[in-house]
VODRENTOR-811800 format. One line per 8 residues: their letters; for each residue x, z, y of N, C-alpha, C, O. Coordinates in pm, whole numbers. Atoms other than C-alpha are relative to their C-alpha. Example, Ala and Ser with C-alpha at 12.3 -4.5 7.8 and 13.67 -1.06 7.14 Angstrom:
2
as	89,0,-119,1230,780,-450,90,0,120,194,66,118  -82,-6,-119,1367,714,-106,-77,73,109,-26,90,220 .
***
This chain:
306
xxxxxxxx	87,-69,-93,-3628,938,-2174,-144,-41,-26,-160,-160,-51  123,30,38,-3998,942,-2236,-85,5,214,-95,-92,289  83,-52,-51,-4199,1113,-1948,49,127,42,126,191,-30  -62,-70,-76,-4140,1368,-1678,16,36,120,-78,-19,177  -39,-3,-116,-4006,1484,-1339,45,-184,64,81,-270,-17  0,140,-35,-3971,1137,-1123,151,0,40,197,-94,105  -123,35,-38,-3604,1227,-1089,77,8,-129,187,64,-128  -37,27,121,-3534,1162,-1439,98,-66,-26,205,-32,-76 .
xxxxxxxx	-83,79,28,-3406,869,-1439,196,-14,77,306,-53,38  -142,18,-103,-3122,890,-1153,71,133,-85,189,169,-78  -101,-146,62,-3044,1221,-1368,74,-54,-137,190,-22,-165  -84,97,57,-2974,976,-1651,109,-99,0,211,-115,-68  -116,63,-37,-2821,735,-1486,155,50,64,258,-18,62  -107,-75,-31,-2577,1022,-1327,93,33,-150,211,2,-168  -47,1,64,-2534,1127,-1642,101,-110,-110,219,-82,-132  -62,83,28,-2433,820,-1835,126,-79,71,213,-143,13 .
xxxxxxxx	-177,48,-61,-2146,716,-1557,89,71,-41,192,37,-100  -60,-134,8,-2044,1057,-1565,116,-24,-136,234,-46,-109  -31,-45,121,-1946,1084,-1967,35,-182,-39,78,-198,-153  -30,123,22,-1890,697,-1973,179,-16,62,269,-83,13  -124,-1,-64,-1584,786,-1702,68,85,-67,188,55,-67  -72,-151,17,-1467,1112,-1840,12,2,-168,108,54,-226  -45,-41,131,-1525,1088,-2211,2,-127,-80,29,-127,-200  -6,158,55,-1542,705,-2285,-87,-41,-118,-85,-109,-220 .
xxxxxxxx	153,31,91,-1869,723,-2413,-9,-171,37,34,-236,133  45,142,-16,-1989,378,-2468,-170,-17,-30,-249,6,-122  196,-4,-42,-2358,308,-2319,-53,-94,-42,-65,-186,39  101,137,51,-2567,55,-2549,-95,-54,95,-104,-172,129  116,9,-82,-2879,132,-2316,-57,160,-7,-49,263,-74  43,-143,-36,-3051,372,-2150,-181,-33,71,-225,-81,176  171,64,-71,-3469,336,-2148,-91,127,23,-81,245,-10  52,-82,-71,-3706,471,-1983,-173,-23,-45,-231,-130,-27 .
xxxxxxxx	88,49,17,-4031,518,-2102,-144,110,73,-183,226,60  106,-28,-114,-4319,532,-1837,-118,71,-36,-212,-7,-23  104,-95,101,-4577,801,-2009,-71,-20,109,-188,-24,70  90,-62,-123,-4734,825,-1648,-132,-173,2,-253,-172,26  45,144,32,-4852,426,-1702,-70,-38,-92,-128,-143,-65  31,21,124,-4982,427,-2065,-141,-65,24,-203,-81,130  143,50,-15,-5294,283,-2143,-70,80,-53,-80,66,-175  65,-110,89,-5494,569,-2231,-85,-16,-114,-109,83,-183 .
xxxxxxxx	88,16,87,-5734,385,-2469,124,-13,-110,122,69,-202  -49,-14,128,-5440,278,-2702,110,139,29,170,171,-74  -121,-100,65,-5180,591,-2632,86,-91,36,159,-56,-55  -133,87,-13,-4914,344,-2544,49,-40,145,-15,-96,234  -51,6,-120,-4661,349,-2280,116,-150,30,189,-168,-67  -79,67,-58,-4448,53,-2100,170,61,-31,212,171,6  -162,-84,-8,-4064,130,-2174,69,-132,59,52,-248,21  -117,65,-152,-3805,-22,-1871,137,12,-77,140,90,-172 .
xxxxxxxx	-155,-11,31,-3420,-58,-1952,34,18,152,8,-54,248  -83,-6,-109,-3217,119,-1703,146,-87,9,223,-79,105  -127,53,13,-2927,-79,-1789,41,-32,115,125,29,182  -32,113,-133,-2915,-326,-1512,27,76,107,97,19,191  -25,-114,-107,-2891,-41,-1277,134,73,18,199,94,120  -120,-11,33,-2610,85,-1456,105,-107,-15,224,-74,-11  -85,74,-53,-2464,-249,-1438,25,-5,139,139,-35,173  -13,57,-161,-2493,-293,-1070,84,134,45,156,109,142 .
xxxxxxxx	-78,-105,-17,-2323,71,-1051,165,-80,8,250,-93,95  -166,63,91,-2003,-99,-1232,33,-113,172,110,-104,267  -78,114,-99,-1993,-412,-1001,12,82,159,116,63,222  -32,-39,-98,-2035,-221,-696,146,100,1,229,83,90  -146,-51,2,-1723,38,-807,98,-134,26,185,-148,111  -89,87,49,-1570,-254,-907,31,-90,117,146,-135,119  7,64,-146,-1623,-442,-548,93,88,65,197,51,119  -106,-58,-113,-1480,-141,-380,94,53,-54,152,126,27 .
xxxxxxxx	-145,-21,-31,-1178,-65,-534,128,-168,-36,249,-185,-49  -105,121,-80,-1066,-436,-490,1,28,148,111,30,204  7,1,-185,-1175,-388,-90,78,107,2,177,92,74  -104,-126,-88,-1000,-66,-46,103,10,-86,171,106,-49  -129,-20,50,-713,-94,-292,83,-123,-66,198,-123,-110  -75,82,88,-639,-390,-440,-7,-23,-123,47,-129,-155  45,-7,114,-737,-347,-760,-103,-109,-72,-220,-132,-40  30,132,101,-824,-624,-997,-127,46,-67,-245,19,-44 .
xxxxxxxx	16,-20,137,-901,-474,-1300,-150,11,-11,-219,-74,-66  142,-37,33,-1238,-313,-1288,-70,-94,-27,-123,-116,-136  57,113,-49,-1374,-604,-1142,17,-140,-138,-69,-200,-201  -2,99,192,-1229,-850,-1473,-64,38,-71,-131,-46,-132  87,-33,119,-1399,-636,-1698,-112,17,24,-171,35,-82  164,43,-57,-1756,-657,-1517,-31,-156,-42,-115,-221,-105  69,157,39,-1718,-989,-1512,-22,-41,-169,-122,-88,-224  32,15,152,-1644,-1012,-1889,-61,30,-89,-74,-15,-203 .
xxxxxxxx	112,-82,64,-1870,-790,-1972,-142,-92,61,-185,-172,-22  34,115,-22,-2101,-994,-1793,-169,132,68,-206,237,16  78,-84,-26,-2409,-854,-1568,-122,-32,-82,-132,-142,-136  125,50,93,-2754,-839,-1757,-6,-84,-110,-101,-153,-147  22,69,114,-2592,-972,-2065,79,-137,-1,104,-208,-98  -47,155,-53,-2440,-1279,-1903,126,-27,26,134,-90,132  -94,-4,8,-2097,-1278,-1944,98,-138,49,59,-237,-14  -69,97,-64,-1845,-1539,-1761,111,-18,-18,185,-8,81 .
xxxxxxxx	-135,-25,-6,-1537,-1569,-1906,105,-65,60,218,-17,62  -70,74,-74,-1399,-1849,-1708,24,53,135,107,-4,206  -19,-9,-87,-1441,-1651,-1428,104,132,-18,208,150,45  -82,-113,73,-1301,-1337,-1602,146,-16,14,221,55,81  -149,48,-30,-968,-1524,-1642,86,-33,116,203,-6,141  -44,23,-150,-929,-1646,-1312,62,124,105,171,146,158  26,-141,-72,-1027,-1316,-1138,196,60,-76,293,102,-11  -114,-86,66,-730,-1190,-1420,136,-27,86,217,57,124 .
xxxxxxxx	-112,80,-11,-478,-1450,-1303,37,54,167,145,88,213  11,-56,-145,-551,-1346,-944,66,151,-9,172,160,52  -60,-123,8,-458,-980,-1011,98,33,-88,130,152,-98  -121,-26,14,-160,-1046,-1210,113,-74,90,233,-47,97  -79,81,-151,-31,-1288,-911,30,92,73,150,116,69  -21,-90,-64,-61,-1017,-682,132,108,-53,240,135,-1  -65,-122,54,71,-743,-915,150,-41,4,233,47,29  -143,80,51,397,-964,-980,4,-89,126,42,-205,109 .
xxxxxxxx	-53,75,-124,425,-1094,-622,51,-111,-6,163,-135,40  -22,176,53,399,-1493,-755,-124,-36,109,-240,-6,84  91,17,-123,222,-1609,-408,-41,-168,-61,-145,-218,-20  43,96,30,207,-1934,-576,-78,-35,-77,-142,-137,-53  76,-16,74,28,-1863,-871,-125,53,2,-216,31,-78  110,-50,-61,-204,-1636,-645,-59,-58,80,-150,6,133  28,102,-65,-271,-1937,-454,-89,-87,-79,-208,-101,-48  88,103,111,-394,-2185,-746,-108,85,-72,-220,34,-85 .
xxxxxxxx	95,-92,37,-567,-1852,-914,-126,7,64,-235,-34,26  115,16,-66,-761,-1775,-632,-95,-71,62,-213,-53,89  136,76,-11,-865,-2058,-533,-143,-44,-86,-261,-68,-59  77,53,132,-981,-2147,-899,-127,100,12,-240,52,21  94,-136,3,-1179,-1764,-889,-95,-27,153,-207,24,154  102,-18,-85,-1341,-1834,-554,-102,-117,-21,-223,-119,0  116,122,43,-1502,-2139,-650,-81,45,-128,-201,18,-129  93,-11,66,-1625,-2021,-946,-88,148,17,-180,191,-53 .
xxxxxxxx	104,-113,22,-1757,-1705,-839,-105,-22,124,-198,58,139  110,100,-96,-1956,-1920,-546,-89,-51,-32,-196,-69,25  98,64,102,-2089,-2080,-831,-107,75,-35,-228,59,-46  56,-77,110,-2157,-1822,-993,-142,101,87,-240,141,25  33,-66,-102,-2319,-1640,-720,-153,-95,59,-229,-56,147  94,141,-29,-2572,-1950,-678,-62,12,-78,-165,-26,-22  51,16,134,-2722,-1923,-1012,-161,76,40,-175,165,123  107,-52,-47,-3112,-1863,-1016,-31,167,-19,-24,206,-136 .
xxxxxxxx	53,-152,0,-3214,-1486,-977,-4,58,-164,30,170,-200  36,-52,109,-3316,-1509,-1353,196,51,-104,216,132,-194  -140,-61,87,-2892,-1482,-1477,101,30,39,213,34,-13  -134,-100,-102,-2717,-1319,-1185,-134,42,74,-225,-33,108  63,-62,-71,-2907,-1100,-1024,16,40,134,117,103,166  -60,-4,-184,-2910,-1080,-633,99,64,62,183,29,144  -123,-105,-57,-2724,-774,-586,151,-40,-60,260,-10,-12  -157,48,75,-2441,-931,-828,9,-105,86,121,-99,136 .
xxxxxxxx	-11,115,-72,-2481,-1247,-625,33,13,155,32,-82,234  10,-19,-124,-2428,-1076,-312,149,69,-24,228,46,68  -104,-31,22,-2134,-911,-445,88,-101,-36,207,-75,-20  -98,108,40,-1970,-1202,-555,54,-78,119,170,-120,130  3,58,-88,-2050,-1359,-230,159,41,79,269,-12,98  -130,-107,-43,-1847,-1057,-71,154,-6,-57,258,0,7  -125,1,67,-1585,-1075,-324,82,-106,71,181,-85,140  -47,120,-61,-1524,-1442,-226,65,-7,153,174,-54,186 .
xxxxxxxx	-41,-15,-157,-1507,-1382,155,141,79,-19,248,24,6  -126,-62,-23,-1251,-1099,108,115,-41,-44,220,7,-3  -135,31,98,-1009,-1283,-142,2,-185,70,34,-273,-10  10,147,-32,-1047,-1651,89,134,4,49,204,-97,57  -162,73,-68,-700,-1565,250,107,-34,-107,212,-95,-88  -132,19,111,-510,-1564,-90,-10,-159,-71,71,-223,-137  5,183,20,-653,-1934,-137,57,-52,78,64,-175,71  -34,139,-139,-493,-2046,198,150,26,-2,207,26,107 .
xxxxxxxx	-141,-46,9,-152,-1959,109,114,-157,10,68,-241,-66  -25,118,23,58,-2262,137,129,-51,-122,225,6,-174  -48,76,134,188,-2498,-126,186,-26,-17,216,-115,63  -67,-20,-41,553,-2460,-170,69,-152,-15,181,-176,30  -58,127,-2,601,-2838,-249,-70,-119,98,-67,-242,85  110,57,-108,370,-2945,42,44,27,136,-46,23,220  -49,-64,-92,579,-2826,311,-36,-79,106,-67,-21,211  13,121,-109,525,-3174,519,-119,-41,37,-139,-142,104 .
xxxxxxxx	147,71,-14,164,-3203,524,-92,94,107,-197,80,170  45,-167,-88,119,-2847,705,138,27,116,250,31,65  -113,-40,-84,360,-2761,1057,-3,148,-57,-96,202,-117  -30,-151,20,524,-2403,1018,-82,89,75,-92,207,40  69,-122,11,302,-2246,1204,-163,4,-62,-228,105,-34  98,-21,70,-25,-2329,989,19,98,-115,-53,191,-152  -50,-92,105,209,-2199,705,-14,182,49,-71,279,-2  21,-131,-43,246,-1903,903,-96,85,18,-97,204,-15 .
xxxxxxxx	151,-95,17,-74,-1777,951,-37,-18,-126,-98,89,-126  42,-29,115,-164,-1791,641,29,59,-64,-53,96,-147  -121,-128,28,115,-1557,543,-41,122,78,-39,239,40  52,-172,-29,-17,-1315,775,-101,37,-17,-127,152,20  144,-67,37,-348,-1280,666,29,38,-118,8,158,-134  -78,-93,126,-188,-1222,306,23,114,29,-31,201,-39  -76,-108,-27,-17,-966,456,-94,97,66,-85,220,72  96,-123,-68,-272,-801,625,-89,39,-80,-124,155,-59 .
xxxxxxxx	43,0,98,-479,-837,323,54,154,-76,-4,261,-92  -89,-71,82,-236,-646,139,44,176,49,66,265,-33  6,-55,-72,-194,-402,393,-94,87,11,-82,209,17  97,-121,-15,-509,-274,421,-63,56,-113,-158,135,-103  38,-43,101,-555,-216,86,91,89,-28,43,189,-82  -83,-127,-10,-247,2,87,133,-63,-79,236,5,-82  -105,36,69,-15,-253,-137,125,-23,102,160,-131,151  -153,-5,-108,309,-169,89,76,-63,-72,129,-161,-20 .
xxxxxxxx	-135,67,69,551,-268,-179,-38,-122,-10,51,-203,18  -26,139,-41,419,-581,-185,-52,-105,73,-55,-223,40  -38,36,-99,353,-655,119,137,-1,54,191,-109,77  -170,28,-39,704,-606,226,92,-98,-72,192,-162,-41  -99,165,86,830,-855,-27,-83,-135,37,-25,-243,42  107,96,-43,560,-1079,67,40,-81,192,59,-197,230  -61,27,-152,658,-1046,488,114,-48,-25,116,-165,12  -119,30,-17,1031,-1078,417,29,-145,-57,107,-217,6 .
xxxxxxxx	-20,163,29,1021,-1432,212,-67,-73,54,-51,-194,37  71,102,-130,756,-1545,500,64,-7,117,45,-105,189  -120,68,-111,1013,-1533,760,95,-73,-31,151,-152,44  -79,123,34,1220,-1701,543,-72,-166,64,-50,-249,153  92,155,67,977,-2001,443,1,-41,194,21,-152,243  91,66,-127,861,-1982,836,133,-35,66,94,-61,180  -108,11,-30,1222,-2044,933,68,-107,-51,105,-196,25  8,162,83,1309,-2321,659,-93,-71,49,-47,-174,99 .
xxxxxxxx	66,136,-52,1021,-2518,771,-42,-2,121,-131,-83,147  -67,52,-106,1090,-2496,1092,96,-90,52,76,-169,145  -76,109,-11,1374,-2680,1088,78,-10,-153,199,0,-173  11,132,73,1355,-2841,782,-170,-14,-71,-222,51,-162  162,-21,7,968,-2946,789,-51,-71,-142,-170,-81,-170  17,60,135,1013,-3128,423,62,74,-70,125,6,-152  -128,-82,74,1223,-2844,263,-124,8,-95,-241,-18,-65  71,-87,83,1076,-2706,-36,-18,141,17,74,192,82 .
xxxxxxxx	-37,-109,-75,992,-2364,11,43,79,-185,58,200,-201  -81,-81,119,1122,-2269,-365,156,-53,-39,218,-28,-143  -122,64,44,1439,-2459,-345,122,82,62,167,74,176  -87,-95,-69,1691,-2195,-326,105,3,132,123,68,234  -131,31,-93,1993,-2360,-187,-40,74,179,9,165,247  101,-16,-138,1731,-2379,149,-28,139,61,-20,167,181  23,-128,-18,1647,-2027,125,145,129,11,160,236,69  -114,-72,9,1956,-1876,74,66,-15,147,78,84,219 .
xxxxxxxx	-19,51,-120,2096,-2108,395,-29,80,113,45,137,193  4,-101,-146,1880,-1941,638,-33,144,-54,-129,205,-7  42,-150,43,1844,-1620,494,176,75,56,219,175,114  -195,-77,-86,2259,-1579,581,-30,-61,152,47,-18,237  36,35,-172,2116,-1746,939,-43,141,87,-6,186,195  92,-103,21,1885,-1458,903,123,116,68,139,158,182  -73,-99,10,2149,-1219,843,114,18,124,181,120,141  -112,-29,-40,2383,-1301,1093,-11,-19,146,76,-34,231 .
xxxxxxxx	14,-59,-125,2162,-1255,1373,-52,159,-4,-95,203,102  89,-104,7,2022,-909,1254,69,103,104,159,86,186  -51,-79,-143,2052,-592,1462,24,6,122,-65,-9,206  -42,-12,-118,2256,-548,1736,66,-169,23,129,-198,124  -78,116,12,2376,-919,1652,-33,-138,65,33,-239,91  73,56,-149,2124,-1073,1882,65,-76,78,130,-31,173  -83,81,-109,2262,-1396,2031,31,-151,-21,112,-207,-95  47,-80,-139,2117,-1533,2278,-97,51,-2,-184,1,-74 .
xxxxxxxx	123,-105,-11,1870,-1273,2352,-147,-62,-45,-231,19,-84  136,21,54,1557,-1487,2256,27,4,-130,-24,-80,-204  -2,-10,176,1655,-1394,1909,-22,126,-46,-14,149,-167  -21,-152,8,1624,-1024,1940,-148,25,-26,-173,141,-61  127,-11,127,1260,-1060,1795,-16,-6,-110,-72,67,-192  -43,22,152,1362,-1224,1526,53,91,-82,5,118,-192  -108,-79,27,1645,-990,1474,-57,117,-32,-40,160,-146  44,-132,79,1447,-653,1476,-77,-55,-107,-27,-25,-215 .
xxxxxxxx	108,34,80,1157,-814,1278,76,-2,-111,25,48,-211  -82,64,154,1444,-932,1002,54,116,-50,33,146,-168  -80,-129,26,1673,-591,1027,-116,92,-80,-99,143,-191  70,-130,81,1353,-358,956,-101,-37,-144,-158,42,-220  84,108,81,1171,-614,728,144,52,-140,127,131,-234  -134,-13,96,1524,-594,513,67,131,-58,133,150,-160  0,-144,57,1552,-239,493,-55,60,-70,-14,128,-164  144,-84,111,1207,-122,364,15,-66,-103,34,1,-204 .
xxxxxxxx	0,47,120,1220,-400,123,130,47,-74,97,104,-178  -50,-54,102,1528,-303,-39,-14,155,-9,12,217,-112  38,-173,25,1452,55,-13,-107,25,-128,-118,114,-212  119,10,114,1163,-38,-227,41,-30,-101,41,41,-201  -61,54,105,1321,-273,-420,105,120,-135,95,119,-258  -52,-61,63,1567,-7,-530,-44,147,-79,15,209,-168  107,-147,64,1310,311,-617,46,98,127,18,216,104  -36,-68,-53,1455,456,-311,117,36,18,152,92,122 .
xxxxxxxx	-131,-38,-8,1816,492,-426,75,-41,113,180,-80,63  -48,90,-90,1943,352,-142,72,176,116,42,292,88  -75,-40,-71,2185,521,167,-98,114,55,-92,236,41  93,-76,-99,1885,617,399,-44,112,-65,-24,227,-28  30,-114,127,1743,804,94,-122,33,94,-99,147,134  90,-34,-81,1385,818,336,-95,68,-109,-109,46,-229  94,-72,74,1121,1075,263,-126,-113,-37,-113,-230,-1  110,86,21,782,915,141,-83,-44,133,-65,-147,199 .
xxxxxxxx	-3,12,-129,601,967,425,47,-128,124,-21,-208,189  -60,93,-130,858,774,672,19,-155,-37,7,-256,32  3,147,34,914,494,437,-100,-49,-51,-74,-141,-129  76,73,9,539,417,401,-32,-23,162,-120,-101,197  54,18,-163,511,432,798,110,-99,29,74,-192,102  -128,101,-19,847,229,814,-73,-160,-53,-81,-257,22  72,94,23,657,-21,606,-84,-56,67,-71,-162,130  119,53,-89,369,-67,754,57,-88,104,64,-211,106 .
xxxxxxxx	-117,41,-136,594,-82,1104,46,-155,-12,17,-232,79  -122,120,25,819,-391,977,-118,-72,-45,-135,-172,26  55,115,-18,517,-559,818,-38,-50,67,-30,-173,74  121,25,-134,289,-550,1113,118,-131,115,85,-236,172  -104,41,-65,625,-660,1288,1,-172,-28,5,-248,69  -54,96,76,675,-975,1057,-149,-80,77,-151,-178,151  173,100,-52,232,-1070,1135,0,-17,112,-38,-130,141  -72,34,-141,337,-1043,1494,37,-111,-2,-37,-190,57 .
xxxxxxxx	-96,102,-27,614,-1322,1446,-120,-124,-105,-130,-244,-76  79,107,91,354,-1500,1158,-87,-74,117,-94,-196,110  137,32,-33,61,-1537,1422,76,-70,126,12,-165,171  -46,35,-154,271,-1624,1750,142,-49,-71,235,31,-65  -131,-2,50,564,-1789,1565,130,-70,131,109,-173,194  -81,43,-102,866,-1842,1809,111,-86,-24,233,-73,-34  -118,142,58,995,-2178,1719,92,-47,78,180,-121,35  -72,2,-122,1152,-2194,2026,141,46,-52,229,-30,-94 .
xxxxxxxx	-97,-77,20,1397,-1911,1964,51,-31,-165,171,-20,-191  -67,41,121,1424,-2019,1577,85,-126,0,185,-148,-68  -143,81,-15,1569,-2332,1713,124,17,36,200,-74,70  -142,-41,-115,1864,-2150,1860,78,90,-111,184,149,-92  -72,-69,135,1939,-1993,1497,111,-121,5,105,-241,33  -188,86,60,2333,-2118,1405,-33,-31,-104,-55,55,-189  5,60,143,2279,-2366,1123,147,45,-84,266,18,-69  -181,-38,92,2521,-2191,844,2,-117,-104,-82,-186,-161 .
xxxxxxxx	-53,63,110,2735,-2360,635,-59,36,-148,-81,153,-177  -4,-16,109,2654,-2425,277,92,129,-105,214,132,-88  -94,-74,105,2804,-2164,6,128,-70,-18,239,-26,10  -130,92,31,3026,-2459,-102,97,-11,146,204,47,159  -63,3,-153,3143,-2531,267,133,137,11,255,132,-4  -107,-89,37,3273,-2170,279,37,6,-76,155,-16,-47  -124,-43,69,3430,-2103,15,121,-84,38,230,-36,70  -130,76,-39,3644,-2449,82,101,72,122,220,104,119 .
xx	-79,-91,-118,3706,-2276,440,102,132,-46,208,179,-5  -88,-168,73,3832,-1956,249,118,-91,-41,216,-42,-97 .
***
């Protein structure tokens, strides 16, 4: 661009997203040169790089479709690309590790990830004006705030250092997290092994929360108050929360093949329903009524009984 109408440049910069999204043009730079500025004795004009403009485009997409969807990706390749030249790959990786945790519903790995990614993009976000630029530094800020609940997730070999219901809230802000970004499928796998965990370390407040045996235990505890199976009645929270929690997820789990065979529609409103259900029992956990769960027998136990 030389010289011109003063809406030049935003007609450039439209253009270059445009054909950058659609035809995978790749944008070296895009300058702008100020004819209206020149110095009339030598003929010579000032030329600007719009770049940075067109970076701050990127990070802002890239901000909102983590906030409204969940979405990683964009956001890794900003960073690695790096704003004004300045590329971060330590944070790049992190950010990565964070959005394949999620994607692959490893709450533990999205735990150590994110914490690693919020610290360094705090850092990063700190840096003088001259190699993050404010608006990136303000976005990072943001980033950080929205991704602080997937750092507070708790440790699954730390069970004794935290009561069940610290664990618990922290599971429902995951979940609500997840939620409002629209990840139903995994949120629902996410709610259904947090009533586990919040149920194991309830009464057992040193369990591991990856040590199957443990999980398996009350998960048939689980099972064998669900429904109509309620008993005594302060369990009939538990009980719906577990019954509709257990449905959507395998409904999901299976692509749908399943009995109910639900339209789309009912089984993303069913979702929702059962998670919201589960953050209910996360935020107000009723340890009360979980003490009154029937400790089941071991696997081994029964079978001997058989």
């Amino acid at each position: 661009m030389t010289h011109g109408f003063r809406t030049q440049p935003m007609l450039m910069l439209a253009a270059a997203v445009y054909l950058r999204s659609t035809k995978n043009v790749t944008i070296t730079e895009v300058l702008y040169g100020a004819y209206d500025a020149r110095n009339e004795e030598t003929n010579t004009a000032p030329v600007f790089s719009l770049r940075p403009f067109l970076d701050l485009i990127d990070w802002s997409t890239a901000f909102e479709q983590w906030d409204r969807f969940g979405s990683l990706g964009a956001f890794v390749d900003v960073v690695a690309r790096g704003d004004a030249r300045h590329p971060d790959a330590r944070l790049s990786k992190t950010m990565r590790n964070v959005a394949d945790g999620l994607a692959l519903n490893r709450v533990e790995h999205t735990r150590r990830s994110a914490k690693s990614a919020i610290e360094s993009a705090r850092s990063r976000a700190e840096e003088p004006a001259a190699t993050a630029p404010r608006q990136t530094s303000q976005l990072l800020r943001s980033w950080s705030g929205s991704s602080s609940a997937l750092s507070h997730l708790p440790h699954r070999q730390r069970a004794e250092r935290l009561p069940a219901r610290a664990h618990a809230a922290s599971y429902a802000e995951m979940i609500e997290v997840l939620l409002a970004q629209g990840q139903l499928a995994q949120a629902a796998t996410v709610a259904r092994e947090s009533l586990v965990s919040l149920v194991l370390l309830a009464r057992e407040p040193a369990a591991d929360l990856a040590q199957p045996a443990g999980r398996a235990r009350w998960e048939r505890a689980l099972n064998s108050c669900a429904g109509d199976k309620a008993d005594p009645p302060e369990l009939a929270p538990i009980s719906a929360a577990w019954s509709s929690i257990r449905e959507v997820r395998n409904d999901l789990a299976h692509a749908g093949y399943t009995r109910t065979n639900l339209k789309t529609p009912k089984i993303r409103t069913n979702t929702h329903n059962a998670c919201q259900r589960i953050v209910n029992l996360l935020k107000q956990p009723p340890l009360h009524a979980i003490d009154l769960l029937a400790t089941p027998p071991d696997e081994a136990e029964e079978a001997n009984d058989a």
